[in-house]
Every structure is written in structure tokens, then in C-alpha cells.
C-alpha positions in Angstrom: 5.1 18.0 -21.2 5.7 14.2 -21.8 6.6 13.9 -25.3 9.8 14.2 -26.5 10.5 14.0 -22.6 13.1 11.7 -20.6 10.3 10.9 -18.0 10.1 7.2 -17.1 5.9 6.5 -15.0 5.7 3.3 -13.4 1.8 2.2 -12.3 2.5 0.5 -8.8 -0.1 -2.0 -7.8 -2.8 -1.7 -5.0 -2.4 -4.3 -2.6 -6.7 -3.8 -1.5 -7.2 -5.0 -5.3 -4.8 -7.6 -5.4 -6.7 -9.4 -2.2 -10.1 -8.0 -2.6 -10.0 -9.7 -6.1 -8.2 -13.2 -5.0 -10.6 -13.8 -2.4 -8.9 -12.4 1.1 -12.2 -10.6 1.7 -15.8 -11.6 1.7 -16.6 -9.9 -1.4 -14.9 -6.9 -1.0 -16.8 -6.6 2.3 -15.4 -7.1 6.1 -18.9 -9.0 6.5 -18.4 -11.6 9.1 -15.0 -10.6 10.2 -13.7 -10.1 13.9 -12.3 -6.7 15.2 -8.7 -8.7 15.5 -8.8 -10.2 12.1 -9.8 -6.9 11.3 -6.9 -5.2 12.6 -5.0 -7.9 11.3 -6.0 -7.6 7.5 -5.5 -4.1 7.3 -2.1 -3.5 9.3 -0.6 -6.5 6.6 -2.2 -4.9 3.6 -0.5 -1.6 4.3 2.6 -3.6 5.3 2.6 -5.0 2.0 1.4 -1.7 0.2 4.2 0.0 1.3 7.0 -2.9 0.1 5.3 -2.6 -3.2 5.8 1.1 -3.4 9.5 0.5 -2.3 10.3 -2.4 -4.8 8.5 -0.2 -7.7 10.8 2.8 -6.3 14.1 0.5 -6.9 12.8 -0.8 -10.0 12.2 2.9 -10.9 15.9 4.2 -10.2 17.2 1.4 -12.0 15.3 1.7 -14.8 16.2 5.8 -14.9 19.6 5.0 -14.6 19.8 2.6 -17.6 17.5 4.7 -19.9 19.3 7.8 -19.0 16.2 9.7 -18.4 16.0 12.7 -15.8 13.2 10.9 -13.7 10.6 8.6 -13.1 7.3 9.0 -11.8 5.5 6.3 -10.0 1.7 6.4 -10.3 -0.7 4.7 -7.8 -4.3 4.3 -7.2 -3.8 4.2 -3.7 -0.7 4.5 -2.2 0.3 4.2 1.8 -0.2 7.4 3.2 -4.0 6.7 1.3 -4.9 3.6 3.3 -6.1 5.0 6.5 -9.4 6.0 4.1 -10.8 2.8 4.0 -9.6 1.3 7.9 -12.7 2.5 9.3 -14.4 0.3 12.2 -15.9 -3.2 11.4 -18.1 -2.4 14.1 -19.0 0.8 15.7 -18.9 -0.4 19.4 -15.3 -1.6 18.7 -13.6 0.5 16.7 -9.8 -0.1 15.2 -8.6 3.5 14.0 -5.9 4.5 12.0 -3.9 5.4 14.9 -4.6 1.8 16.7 -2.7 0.4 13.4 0.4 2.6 13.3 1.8 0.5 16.2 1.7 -3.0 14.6 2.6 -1.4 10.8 5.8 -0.1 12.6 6.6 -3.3 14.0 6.0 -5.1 11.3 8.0 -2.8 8.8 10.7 -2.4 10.8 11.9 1.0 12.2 15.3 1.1 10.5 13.1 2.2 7.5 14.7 0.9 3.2 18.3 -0.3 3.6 
């Protein structure tokens, strides 16, 4: 039960929205895209989808500790773990899988993981 409860919910934002709607994409559509641009779109979206979700995370243990409420929840349309849903293959004789992205994502984030 929320009310009356010392729950904190955060909405953290979906990085595919944020560039779908400010143009990165043709339309929402990977239309006229290479494989490696591609590859390259997706492995920085979930690079940046996952520094959202830890920047909302801080915001949300600050916020818990200065309201003195219990928790906080953090709600998202499509988090991280999510993304591999929509990296299917631009073009079916070249695929770029999920798998093929991990690679460049954990480069790119940094294997040392939140400081």
C-alpha cells in the first residue's frame, strides 16, 4: 500500500525515446543505416541507459536519506537488462545480436562497475 507509506518512485528516462524523438534515428526506423552504425547506435544507447539508471539510483538514495522514507522505487519503461528486445538485425544476411554487443557495452562502461 502507498498511502500513508514512506515509499519514494522515481520514473527514470528511456534513452530509445530520448533519441528516437530528437532525431538520432530515421523516424524511429534503422532505414538506411549500416550494420556498424548499427552496432554503434545501440551499444551507446544502452551505455547511456544504464548511466541513467545509475544517476537516478544515486538521486534515489539521496532523496531516501533526506525524506527519511524506508525506500525508493525506481520505475522504467525500459530499463537495461530490456534493450536486447529491440537490437535485432538491420539486415538479415548481417546480423548484430545481443551477444555481439555485450563486448563493446563492457568496454565502453568500464568493468570496475559504479564507484
Amino acid at each position: 500500500e502507498w498511502s500513508g507509506s514512506r515509499y519514494l518512485a522515481f520514473a527514470v528516462p528511456e534513452v530509445a525515446t530520448i533519441l528516437f524523438g530528437l532525431g538520432a534515428m530515421n523516424h524511429g526506423t534503422f532505414v538506411d543505416f549500416e550494420v556498424a552504425e548499427y552496432r554503434a547506435f545501440a551499444t551507446q544507447a544502452e551505455v547511456l541507459q544504464i548511466a541513467l539508471e545509475e544517476l537516478w539510483a544515486r538521486g534515489a538514495e539521496a532523496a531516501v536519506r533526506r525524506a527519511g522514507a524506508e525506500r525508493a522505487v525506481l520505475l522504467a519503461d525500459r530499463d537495461a537488462v530490456d534493450f536486447k528486445a529491440w537490437t535485432g538485425p538491420v539486415d538479415p544476411t548481417q546480423p548484430v545480436k545481443w551477444s555481439d554487443l555485450l563486448p563493446d557495452i563492457g568496454r565502453d562502461v568500464g568493468e570496475r562497475g559504479p564507484p
